[in-house]
MILO-41408 format. One record per residue: residue in one letter; x, z, y of N, C-alpha, C, O, CB in turn. Coordinates in steps of 0.05 Angstrom, whole numbers, plus 5000, padded with zeros to 4 digits. Glycine has a CB too. Layout:
% MILO-41408
AXZYXZYXZYXZYXZY...
***
This chain:
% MILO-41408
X501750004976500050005000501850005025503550185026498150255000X501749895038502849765063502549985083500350085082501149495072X504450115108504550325121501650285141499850455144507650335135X501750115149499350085163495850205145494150365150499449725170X496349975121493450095111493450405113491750545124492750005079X495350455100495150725093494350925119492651105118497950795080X495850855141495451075177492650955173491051135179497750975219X491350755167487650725181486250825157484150935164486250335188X486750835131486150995114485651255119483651375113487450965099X487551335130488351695138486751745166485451945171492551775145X487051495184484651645200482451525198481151525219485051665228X481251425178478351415168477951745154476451925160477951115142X479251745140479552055123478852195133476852315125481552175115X480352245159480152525173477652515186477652695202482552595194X475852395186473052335199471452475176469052515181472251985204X472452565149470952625122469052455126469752245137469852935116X465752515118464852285105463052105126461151965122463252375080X464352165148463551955170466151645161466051395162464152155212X467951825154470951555156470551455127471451235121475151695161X469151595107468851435083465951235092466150985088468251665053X464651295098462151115101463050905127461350725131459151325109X465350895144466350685161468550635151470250585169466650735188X469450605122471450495113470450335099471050105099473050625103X468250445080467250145069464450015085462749905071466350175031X464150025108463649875132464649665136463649445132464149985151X466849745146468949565166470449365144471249135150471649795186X470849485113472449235085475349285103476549065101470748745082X476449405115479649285123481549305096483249155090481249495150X480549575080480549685054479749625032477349665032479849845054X480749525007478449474984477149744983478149964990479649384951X474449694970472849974974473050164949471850384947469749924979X475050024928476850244912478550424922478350664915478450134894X480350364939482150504946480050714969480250964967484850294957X478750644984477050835003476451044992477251274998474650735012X474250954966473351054945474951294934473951514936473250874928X477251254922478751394903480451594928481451804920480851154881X480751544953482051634967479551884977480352094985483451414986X476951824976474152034976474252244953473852484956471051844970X474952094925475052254913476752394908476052564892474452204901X478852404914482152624927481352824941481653064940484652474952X479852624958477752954983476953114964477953344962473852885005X475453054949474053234927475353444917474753684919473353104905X477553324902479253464884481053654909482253864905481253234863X480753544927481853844956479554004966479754204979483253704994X476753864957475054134969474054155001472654325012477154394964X475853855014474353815035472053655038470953595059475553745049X471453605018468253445020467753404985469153354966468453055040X464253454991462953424961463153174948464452974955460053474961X461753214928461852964907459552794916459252554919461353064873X458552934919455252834933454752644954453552434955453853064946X456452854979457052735002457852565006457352415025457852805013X460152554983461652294985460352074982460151894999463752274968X459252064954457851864942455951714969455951504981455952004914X454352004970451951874995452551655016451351455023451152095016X455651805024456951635048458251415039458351235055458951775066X459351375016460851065006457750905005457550685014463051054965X455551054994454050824987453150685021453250455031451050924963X452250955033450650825058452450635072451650435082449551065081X455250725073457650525082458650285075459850135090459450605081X457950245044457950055034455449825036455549575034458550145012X452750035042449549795039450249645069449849405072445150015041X451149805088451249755117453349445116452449235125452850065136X455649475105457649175109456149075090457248865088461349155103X453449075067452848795057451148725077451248485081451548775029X449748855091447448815107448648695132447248525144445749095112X451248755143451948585154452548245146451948025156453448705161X453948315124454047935114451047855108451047615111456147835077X448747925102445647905102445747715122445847475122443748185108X445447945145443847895180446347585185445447395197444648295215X447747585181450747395190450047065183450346855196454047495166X448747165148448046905134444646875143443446655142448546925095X443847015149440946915159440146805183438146685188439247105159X443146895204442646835227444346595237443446445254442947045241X446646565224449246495230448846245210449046015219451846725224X448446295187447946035168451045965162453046015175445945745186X450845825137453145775123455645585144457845695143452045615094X455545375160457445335177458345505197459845395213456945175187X457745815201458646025218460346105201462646115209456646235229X459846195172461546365156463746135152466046215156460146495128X463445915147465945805132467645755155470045685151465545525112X466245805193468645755201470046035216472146045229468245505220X467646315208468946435221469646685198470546895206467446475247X469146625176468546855144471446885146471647115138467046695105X474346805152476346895151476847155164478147345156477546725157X475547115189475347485202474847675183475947885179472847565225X472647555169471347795156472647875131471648065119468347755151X475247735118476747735105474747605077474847745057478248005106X473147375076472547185067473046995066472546825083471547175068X474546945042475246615040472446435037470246505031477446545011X473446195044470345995033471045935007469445745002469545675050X472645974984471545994956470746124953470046124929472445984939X470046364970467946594950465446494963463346554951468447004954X465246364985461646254993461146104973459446154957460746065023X462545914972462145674956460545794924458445744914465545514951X463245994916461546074892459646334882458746414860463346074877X459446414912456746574911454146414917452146474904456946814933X454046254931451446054941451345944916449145974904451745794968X453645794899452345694869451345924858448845954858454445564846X452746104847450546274834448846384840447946534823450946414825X447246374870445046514887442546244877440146264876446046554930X444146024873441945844873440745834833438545834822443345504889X443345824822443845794799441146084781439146034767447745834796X442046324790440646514776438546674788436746784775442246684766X438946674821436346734833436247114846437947294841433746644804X434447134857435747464863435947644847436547854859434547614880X435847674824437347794806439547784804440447944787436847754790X441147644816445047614813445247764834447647784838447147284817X443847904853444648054870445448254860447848234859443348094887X444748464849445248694828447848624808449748794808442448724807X448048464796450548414771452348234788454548154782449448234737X451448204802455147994819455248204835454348064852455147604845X455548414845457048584863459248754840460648934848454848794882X459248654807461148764794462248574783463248594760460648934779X462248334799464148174785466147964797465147744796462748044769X468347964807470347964817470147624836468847434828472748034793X471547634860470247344877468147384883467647424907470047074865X466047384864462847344874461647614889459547584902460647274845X462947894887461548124890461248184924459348294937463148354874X464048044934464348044959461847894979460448014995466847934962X461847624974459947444996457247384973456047174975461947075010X456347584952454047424951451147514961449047474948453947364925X451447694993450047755009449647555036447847565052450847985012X451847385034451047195048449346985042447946915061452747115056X448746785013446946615012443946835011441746775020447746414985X444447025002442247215009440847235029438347225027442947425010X442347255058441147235078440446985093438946995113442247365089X441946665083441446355080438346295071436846105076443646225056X438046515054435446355038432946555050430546545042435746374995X433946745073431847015077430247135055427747135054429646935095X431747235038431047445009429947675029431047715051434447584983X427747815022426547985025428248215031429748295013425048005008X428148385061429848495064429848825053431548995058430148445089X428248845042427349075023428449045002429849224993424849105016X428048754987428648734952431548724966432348944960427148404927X433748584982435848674975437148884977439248944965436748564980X435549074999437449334997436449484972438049644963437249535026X434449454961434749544933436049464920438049604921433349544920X436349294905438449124896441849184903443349254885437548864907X442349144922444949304933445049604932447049724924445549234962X443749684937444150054933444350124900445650304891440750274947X442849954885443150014854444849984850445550104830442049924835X447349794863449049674850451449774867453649684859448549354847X451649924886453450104898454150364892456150514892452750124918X451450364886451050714875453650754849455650904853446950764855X453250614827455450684811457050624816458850764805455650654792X457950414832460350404836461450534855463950564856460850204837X460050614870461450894878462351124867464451244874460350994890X460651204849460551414830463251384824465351484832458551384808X462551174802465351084794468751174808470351344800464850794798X468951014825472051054837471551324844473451464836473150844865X469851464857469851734867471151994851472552184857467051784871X469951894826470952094804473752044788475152204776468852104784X473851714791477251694777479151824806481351924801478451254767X478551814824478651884842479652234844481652304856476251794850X478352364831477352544838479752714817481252894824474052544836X479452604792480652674772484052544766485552584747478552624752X484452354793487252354795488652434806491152414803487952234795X486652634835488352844851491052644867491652404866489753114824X491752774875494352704892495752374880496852194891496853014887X494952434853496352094850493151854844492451724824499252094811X492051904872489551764871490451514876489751334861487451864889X492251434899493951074894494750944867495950724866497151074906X493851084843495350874814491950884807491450944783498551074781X489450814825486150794819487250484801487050424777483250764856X488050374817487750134800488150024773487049834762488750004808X491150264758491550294731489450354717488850264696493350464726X488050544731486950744712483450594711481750614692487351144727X483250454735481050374734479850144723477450094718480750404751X482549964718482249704706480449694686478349574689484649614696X481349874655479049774639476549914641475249964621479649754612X475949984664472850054667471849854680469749764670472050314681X472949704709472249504720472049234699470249064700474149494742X474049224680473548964661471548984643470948764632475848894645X469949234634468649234613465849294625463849324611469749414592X465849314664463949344673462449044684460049004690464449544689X465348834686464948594696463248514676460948444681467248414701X464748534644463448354632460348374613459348214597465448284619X459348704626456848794619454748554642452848404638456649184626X456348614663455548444693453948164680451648084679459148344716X456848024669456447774660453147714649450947624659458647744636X454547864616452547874599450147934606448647814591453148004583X448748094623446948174633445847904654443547804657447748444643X447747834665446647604680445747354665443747224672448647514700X447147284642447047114623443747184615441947024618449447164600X443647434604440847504592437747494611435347464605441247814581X439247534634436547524659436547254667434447184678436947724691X438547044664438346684673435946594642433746484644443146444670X437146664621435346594592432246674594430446514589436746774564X431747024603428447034613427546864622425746734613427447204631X429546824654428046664669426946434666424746354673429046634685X429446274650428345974642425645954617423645804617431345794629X426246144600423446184579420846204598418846104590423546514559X420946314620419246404625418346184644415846194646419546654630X419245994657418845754676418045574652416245414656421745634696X419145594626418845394611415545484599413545344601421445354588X415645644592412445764581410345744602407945734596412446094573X411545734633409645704653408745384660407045324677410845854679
***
């Protein structure tokens, strides 16, 4: 981790769970490392498990809801010329809008765990004006554990909370590919069910 991340890390921190819920806001951070750096708080006793969680998730619904309002308002030639700010490449539009079109709002929920697509696929979301209810449901289900998640590897690696990514790998790979499979199984309903209609 680079000296810089780390000083805006530390003073997101010191905000406790105002700087966790404007860390995964703002994305300057992957929201593992935010995450796991929340759950360190824990394991020091300056902030709950709870709290934490509450604030990664509300911090986290807030930056999808920003790429939402961005793609609903801004429309896909805003992002591809200005999504580099937002630390979006346009291969991840490209291949979130295919699968937004491909599986339908149900990939909102299982692509936020699956790597490239989890990032921008709140923007064809807000392209196509998805119901702004069904997606913050949809995104809060799908934040919620994953907050959980890093919070507690987090939590339980104490002071050597920077090696999240060792430790977290095969939970993220075996969570991608539940992701998958699950999306696989909700594209197969869907088409039975267009086909029977």
């Amino acid at each position: 981790m680079s000296g810089l991340i780390h000083s805006i890390l530390l003073a997101f921190m010191s905000l406790g769970y105002i700087g966790i819920a404007l860390g995964l806001m703002i994305e300057v951070i992957p929201s593992e490392i935010v995450l796991a750096y929340a759950g360190y708080l824990v394991s020091q006793g300056k902030v709950t498990f709870l709290g934490a969680v509450i604030a990664g998730t509300i911090g986290g619904l807030i930056a999808q809801l920003f790429l939402y309002w961005i793609g609903q308002f801004g429309g896909s030639p805003f992002l591809r010329k200005y999504g580099k700010f937002l630390f979006i490449k346009e291969r991840q539009i490209d291949t979130a809008e295919a699968w937004f079109r491909k599986y339908g709002i149900g990939v909102i929920f299982t692509a936020r765990f699956i790597p490239v697509v989890r990032h921008a696929i709140s923007i064809p979301a807000g392209i196509s004006n998805m119901s702004l209810r069904t997606f913050m449901l949809y995104t809060t289900l799908a934040i919620l554990p994953w907050s959980v998640l890093f919070i507690y590897l987090g939590q339980q690696l104490a002071e050597n909370w920077a090696n999240i990514n060792t430790l977290a790998k095969p939970y993220v790979q075996t969570i991608a590919i539940a992701a998958i499979v699950i999306t696989i199984v909700y594209v197969l309903y869907v088409a039975i069910k267009r086909k029977k209609q």
